[in-house]
Z-matrix of the N, CA and C atoms (Angstrom, degrees):
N
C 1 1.448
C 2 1.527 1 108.92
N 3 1.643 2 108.29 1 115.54
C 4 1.319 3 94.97 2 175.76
C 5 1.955 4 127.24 3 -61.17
N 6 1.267 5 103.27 4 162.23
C 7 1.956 6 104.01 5 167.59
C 8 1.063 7 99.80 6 -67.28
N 9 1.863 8 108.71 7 169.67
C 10 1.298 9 122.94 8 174.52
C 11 1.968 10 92.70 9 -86.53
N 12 0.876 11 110.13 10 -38.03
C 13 2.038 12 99.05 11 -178.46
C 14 1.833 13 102.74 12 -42.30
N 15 1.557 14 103.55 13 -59.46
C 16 1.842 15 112.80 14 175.44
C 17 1.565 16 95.63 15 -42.90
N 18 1.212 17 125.85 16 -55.74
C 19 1.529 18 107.65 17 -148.91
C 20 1.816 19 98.99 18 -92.35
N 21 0.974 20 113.99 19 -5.50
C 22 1.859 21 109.70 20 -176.92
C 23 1.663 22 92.47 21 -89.53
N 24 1.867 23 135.69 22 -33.72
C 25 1.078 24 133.48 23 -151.32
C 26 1.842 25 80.27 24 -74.13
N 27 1.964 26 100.31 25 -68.24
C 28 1.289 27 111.97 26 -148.85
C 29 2.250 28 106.52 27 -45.74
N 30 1.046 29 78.61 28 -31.45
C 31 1.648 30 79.70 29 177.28
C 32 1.440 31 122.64 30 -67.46
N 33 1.395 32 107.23 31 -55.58
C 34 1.637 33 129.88 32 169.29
C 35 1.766 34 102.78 33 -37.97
N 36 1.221 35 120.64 34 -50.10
C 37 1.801 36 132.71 35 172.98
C 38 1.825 37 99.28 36 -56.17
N 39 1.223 38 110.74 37 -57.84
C 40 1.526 39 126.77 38 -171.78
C 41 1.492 40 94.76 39 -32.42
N 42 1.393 41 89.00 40 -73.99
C 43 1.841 42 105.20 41 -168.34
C 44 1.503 43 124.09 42 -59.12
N 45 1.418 44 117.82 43 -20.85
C 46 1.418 45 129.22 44 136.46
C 47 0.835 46 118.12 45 -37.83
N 48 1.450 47 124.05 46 -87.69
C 49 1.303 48 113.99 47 179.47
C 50 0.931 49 155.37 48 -8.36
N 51 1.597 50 102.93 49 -55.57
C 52 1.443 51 135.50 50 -150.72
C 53 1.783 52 96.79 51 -103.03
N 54 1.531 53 105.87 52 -16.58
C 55 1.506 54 120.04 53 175.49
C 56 1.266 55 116.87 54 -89.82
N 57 1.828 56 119.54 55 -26.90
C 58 0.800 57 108.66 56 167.73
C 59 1.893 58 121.58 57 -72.68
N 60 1.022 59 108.68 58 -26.76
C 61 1.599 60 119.68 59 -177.61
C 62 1.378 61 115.24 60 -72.21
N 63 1.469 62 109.12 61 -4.83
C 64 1.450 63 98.55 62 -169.05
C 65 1.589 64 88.38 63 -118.43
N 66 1.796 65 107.43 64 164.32
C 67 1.334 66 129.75 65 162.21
C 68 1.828 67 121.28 66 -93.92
N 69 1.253 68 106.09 67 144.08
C 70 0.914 69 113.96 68 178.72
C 71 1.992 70 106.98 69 -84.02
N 72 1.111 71 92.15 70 112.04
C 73 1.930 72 82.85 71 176.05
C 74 1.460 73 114.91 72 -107.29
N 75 1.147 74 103.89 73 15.33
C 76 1.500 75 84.20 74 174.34
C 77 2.025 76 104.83 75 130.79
N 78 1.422 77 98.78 76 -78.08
C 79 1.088 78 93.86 77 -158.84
C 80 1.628 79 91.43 78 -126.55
N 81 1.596 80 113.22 79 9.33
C 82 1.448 81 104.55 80 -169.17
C 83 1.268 82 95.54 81 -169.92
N 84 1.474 83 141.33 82 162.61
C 85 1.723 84 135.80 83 162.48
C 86 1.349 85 104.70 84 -126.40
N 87 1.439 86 86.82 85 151.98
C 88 1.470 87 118.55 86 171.42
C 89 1.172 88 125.37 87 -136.13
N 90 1.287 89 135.34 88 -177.42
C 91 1.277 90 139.91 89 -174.54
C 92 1.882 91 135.13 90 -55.63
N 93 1.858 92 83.32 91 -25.92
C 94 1.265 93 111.35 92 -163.37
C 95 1.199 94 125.43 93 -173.58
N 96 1.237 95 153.74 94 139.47
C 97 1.621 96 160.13 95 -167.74
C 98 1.257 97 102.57 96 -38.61
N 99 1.858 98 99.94 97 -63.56
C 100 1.413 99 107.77 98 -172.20
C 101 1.813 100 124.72 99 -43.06
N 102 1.202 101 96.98 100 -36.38
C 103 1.646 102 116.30 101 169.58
C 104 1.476 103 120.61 102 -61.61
N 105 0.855 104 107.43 103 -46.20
C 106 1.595 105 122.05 104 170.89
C 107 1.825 106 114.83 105 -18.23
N 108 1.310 107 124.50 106 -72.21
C 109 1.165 108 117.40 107 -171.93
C 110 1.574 109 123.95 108 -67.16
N 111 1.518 110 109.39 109 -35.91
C 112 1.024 111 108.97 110 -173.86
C 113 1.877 112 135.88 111 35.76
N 114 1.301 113 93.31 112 67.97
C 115 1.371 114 113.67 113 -138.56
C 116 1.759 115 139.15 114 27.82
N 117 1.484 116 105.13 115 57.46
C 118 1.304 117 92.04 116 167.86
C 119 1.443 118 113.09 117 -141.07
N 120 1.255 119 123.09 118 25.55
C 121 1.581 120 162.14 119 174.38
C 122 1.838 121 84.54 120 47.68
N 123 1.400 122 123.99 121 -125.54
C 124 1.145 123 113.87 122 -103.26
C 125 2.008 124 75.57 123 -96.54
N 126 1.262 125 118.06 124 2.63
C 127 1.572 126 121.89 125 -162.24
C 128 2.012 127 92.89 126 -76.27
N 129 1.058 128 113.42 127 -47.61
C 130 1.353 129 132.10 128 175.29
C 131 1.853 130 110.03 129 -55.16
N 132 0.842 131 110.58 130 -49.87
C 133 1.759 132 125.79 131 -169.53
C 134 1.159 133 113.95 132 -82.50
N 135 1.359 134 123.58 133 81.65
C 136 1.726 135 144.08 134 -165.54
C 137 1.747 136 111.11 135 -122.95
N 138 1.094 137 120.06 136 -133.11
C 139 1.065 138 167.46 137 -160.40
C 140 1.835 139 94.11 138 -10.46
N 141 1.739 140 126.39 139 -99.79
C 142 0.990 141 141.99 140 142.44
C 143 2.023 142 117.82 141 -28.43
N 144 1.698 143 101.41 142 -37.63
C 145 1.209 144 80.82 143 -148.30
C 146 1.835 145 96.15 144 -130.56
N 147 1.445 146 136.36 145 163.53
C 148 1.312 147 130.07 146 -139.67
C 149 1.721 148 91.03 147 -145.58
N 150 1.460 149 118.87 148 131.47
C 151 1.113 150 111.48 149 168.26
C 152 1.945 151 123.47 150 -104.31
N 153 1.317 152 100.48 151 121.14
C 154 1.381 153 131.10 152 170.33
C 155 1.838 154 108.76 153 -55.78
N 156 1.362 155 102.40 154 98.15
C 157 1.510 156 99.40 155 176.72
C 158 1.372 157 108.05 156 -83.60
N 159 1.743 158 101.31 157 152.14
C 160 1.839 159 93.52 158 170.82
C 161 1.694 160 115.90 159 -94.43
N 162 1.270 161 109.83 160 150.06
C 163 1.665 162 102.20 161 -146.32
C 164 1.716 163 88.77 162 -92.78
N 165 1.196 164 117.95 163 -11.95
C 166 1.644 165 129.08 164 158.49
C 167 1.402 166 104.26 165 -55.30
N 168 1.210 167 104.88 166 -90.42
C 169 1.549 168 117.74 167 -140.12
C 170 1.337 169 96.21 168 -103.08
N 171 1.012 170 129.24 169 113.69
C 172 1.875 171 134.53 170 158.78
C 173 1.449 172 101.62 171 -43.66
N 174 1.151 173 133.23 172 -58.12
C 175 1.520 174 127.20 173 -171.40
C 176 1.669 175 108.44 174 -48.08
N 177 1.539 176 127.85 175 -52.43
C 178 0.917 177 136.56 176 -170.85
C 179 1.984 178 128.94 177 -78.43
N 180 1.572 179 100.13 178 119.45
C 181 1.844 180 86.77 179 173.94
C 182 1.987 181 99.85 180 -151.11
N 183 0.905 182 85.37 181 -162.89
C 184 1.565 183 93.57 182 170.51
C 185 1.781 184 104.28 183 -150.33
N 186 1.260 185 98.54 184 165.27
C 187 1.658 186 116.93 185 -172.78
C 188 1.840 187 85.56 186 -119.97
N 189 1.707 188 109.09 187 106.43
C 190 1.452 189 115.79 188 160.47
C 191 1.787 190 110.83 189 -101.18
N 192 0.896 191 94.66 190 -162.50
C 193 1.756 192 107.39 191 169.85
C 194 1.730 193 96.24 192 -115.65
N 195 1.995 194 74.38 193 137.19
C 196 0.786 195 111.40 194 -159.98
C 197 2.311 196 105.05 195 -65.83
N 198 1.347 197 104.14 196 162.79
C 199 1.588 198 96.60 197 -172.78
C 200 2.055 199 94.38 198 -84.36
N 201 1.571 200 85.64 199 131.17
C 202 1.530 201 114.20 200 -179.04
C 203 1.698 202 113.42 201 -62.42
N 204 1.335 203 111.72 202 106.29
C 205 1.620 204 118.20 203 169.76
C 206 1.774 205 102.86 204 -43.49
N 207 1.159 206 117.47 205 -36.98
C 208 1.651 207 126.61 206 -138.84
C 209 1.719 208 95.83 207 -95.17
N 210 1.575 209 119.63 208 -11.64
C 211 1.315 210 110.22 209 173.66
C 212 1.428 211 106.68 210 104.87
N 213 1.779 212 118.54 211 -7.67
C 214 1.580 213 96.83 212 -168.72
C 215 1.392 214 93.88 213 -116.70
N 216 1.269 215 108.55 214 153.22
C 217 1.606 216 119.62 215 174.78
C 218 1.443 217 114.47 216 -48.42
N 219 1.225 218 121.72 217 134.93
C 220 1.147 219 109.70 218 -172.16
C 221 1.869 220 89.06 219 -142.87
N 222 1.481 221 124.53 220 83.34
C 223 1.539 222 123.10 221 155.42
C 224 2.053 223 82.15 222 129.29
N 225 1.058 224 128.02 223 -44.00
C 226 1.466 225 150.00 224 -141.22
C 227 1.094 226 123.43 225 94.13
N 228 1.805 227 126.84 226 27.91
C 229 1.078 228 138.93 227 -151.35
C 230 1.479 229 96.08 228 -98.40
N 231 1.623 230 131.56 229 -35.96
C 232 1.613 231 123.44 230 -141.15
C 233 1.701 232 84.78 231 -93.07
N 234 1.808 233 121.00 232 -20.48
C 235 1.728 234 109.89 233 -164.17
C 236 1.753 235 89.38 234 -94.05
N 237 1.185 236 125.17 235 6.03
C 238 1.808 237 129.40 236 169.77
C 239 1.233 238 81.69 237 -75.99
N 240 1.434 239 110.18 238 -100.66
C 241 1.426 240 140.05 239 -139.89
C 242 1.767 241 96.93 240 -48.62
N 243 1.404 242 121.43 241 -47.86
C 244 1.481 243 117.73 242 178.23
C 245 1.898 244 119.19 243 -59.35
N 246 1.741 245 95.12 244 -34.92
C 247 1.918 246 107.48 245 167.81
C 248 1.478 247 94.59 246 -53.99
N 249 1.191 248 122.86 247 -62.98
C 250 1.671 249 119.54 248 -146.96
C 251 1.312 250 87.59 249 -80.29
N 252 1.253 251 148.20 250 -27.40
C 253 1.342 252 132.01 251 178.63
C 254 1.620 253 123.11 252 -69.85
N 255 1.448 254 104.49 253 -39.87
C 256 1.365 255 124.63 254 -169.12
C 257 1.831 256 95.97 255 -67.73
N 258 1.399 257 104.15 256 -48.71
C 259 1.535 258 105.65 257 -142.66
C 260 1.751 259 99.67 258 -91.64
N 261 1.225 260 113.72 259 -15.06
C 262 1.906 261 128.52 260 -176.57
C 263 1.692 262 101.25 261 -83.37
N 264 1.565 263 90.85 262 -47.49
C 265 1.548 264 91.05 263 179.31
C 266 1.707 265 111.95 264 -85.18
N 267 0.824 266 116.92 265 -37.34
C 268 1.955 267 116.37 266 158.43
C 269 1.931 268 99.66 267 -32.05
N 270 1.258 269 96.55 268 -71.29
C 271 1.424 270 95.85 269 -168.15
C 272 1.475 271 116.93 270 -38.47
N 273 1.939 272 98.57 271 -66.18
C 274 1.592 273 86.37 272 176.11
C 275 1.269 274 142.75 273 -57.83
N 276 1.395 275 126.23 274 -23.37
C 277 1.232 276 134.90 275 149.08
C 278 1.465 277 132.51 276 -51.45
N 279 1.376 278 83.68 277 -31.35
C 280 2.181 279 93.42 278 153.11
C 281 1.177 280 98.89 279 -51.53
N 282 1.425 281 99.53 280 -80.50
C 283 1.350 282 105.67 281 -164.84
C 284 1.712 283 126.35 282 -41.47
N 285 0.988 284 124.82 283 -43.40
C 286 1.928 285 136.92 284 158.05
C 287 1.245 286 101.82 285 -52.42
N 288 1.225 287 123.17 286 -28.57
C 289 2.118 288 115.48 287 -161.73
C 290 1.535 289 91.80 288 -88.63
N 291 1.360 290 132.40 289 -15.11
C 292 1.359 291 136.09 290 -140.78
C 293 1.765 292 81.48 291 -102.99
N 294 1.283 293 98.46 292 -61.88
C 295 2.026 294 99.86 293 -148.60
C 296 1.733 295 88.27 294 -83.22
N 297 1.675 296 125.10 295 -13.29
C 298 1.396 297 118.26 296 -174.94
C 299 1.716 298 99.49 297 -83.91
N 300 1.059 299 112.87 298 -8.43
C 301 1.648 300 121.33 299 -169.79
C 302 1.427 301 104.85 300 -97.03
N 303 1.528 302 139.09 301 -29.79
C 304 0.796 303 138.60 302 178.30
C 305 1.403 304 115.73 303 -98.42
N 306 1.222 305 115.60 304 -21.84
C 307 1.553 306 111.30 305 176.99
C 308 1.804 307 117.48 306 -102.72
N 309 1.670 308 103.12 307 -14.70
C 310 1.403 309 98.32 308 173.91
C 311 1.817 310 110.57 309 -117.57
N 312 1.138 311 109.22 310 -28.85
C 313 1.648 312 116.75 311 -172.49
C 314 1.684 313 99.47 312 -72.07
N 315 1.647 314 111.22 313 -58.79
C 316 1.271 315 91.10 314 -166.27
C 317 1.997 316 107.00 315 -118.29
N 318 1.242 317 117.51 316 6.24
C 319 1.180 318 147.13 317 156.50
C 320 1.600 319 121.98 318 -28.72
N 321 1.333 320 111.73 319 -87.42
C 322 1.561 321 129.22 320 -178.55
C 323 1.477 322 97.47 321 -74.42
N 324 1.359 323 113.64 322 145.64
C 325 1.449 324 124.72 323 147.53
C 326 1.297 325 136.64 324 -45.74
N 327 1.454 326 106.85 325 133.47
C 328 1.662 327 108.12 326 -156.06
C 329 1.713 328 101.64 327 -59.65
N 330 1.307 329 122.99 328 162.44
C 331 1.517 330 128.92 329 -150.37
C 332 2.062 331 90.66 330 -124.23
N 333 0.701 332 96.98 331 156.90
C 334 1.574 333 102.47 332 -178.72
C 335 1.187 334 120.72 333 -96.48
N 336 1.674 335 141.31 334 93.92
C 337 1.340 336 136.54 335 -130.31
C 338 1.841 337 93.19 336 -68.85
N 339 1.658 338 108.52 337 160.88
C 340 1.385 339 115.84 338 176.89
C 341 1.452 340 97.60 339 -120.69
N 342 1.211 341 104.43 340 113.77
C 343 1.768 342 109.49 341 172.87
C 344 1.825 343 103.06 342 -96.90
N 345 1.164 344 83.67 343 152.16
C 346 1.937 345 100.25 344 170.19
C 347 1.708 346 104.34 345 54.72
N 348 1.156 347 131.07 346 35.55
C 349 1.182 348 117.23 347 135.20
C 350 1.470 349 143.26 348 -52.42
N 351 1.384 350 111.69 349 120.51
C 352 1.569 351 116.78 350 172.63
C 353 1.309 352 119.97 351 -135.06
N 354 1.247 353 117.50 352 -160.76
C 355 1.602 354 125.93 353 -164.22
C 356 1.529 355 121.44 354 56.42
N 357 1.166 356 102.88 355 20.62
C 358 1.732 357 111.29 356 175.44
C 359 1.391 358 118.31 357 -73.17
N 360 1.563 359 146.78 358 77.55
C 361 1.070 360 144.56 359 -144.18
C 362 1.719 361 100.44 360 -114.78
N 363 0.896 362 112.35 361 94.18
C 364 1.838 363 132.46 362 -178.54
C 365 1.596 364 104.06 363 -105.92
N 366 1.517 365 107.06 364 130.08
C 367 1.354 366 115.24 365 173.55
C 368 1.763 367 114.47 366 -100.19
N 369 0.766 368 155.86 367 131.15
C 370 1.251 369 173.41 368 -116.43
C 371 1.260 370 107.07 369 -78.78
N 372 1.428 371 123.16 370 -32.53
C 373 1.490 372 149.25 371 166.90
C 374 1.112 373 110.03 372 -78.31
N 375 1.483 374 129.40 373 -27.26
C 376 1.460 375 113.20 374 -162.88
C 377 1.708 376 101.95 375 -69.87
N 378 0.637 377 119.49 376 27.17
C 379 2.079 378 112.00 377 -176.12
C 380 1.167 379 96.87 378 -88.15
N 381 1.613 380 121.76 379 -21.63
C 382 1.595 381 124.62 380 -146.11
C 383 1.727 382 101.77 381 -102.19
N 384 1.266 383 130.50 382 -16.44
C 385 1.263 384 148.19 383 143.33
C 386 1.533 385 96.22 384 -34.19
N 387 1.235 386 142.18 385 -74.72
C 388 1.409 387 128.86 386 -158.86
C 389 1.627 388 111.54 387 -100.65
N 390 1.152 389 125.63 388 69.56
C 391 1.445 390 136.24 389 -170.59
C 392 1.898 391 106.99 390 -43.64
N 393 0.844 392 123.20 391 -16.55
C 394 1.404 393 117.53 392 -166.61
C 395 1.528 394 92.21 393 -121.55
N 396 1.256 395 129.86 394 17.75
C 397 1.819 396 123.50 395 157.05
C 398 1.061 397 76.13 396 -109.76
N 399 1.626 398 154.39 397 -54.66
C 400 1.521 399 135.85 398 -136.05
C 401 2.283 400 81.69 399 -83.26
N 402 0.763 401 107.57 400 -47.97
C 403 2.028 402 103.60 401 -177.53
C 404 1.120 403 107.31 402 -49.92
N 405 1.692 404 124.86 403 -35.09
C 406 1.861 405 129.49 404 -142.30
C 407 1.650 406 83.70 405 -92.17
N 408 1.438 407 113.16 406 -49.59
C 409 1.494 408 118.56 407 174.87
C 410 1.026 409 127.89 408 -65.34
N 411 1.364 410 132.59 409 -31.00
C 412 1.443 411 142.37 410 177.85
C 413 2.132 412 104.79 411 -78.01
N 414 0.913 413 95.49 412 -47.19
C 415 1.786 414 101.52 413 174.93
C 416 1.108 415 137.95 414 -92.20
N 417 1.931 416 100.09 415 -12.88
C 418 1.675 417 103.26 416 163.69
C 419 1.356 418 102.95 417 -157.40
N 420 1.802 419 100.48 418 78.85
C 421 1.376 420 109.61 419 165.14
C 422 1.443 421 117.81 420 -64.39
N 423 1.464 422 122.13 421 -14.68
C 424 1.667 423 108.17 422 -161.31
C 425 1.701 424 83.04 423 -80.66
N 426 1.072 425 110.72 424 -51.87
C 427 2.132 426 114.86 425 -163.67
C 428 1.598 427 106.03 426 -42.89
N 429 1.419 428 95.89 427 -31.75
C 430 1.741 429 99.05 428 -164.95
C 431 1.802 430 106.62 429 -102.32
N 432 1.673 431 117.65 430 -10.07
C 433 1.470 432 120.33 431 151.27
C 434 1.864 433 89.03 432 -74.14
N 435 0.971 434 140.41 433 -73.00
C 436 1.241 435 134.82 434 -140.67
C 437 1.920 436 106.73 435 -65.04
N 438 1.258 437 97.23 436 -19.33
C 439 1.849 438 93.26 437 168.73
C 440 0.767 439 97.45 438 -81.79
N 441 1.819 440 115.16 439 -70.88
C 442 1.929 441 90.93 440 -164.91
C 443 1.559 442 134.54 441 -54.27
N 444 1.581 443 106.87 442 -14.11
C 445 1.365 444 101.07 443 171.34
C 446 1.656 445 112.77 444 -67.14
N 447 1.283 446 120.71 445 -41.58
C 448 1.525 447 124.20 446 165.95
C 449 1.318 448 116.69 447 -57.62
N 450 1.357 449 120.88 448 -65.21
C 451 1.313 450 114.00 449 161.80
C 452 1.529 451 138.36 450 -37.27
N 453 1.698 452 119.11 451 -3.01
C 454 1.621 453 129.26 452 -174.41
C 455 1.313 454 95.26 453 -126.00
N 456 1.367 455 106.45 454 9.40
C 457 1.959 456 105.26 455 -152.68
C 458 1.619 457 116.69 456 8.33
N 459 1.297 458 89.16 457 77.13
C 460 1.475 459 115.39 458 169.80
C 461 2.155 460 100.82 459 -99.85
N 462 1.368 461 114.98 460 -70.03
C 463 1.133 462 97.06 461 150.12
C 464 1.505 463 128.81 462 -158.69
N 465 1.109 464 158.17 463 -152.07
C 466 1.459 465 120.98 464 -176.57
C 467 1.029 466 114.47 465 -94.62
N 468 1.359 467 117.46 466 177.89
C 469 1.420 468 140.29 467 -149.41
C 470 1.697 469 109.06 468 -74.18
N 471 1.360 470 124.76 469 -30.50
C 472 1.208 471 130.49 470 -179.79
C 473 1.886 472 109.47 471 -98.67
N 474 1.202 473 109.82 472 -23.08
C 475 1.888 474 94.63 473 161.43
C 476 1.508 475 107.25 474 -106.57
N 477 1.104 476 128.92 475 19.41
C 478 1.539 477 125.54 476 148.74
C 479 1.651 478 87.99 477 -94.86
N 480 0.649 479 139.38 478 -21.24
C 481 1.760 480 103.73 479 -163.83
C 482 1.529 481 95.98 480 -95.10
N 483 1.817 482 118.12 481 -43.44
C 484 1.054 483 111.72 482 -171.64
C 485 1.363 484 117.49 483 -54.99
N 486 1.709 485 120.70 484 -52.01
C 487 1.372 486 138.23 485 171.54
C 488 1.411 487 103.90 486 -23.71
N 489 1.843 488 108.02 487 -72.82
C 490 1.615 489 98.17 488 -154.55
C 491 1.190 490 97.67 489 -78.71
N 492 1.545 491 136.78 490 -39.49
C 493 1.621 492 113.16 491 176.45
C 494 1.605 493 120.94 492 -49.54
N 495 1.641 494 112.23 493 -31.92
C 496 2.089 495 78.08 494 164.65
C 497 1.440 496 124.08 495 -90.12
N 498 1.630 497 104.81 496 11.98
C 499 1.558 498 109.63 497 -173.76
C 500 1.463 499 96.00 498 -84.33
N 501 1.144 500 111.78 499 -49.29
C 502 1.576 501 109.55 500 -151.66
C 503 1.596 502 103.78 501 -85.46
N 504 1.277 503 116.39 502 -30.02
C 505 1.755 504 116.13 503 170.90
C 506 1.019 505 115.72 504 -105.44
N 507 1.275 506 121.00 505 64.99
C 508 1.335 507 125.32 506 172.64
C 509 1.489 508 124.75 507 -154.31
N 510 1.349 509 157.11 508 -146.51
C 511 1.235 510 126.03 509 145.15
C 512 1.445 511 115.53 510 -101.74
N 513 1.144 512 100.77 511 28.44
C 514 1.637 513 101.46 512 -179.44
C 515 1.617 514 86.08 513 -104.46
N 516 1.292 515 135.71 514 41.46
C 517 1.296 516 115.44 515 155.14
C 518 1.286 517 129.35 516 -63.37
N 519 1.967 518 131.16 517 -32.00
C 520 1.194 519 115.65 518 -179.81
C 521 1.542 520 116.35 519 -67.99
N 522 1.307 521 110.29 520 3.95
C 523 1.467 522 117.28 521 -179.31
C 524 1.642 523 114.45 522 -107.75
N 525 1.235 524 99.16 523 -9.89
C 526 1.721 525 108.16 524 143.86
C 527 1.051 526 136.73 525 -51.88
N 528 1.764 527 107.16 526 -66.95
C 529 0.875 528 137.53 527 168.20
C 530 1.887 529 111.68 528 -25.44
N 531 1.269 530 98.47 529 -94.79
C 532 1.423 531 109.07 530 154.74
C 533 1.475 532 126.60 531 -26.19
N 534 1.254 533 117.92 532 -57.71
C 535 2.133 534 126.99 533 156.23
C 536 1.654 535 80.75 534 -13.49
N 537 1.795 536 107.87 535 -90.99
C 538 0.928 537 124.87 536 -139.92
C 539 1.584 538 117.97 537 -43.79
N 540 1.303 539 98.41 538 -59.60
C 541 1.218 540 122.71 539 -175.98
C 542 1.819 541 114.87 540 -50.76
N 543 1.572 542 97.58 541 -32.14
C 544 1.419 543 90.49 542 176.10
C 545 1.566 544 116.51 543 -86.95
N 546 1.815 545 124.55 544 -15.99
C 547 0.806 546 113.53 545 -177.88
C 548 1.773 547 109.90 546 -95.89
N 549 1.356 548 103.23 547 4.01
C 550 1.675 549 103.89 548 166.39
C 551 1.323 550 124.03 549 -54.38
């Protein structure tokens, strides 16, 4: 006769199991994404799992899994969703590197370099005083690596920008990292 410890473990494993196999949808689990709506398209398709509209037909979608925080493929959904992220947002930042290149890189009149400046006393916060350098920097770090690399003539303005934009959005960031650091 088995113990009650054997029979609380062997069950406790059971229900694992059976947790690991299933998806979380939202408001209920099942086996799998695809299961998820059970006719009620995208109202059903939560939790684990994300519904794919068809860009045709309004009537039509599917319930996949959802793209993985943790790095692992989860349906072939996270190397989609990371393409369309990488390559939409590449573009628009083309697009900003393009009209920021022509109106500030080669645009304004050349400036007369200032050597040996000091007494510049900035507190750690002060960035937050100019809300639209703390946005310009936060949303288009490659444009603003790619000036200052022109601006130190370290190197020009279009392979610093190109460089760190596939360094820094991509998963070759720890090799950004490093980029950076060596061209500091």
């Amino acid at each position: 006769r088995p113990s009650m410890f054997a029979l609380v473990v062997s069950s406790v494993l059971a229900l694992q199991a059976a947790a690991e196999a299933m998806v979380d949808c939202g408001g209920h689990f099942e086996t799998g994404c695809d299961r998820c709506p059970q006719g009620n398209k995208w109202a059903w398709c939560n939790g684990d799992c994300t519904w794919m509209q068809d860009p045709v037909n309004a009537d039509l979608g599917m319930c996949i899994s959802q793209v993985s925080l943790g790095g692992g493929l989860r349906g072939g959904a996270n190397f989609y969703y990371w393409s369309l992220q990488f390559l939409g947002g590449g573009f628009l930042m083309l697009i900003f590197a393009c009209i920021y290149y022509s109106k500030i890189i080669v645009g304004p009149p050349s400036m007369n370099r200032i050597t040996g400046v000091s007494g510049w006393r900035l507190g750690i916060f002060d960035c937050l005083k100019k809300p639209h350098t703390c946005l310009h920097v936060t949303f288009c770090l490659p444009v603003v690596v790619g000036k200052n690399y022109y601006a130190a003539e370290v190197m020009g303005f279009w392979p610093g920008c190109l460089i760190s934009c596939a360094l820094i959005y991509s998963p070759l960031y720890p090799i950004g990292v490093l980029f950076r650091i060596f061209m500091s």
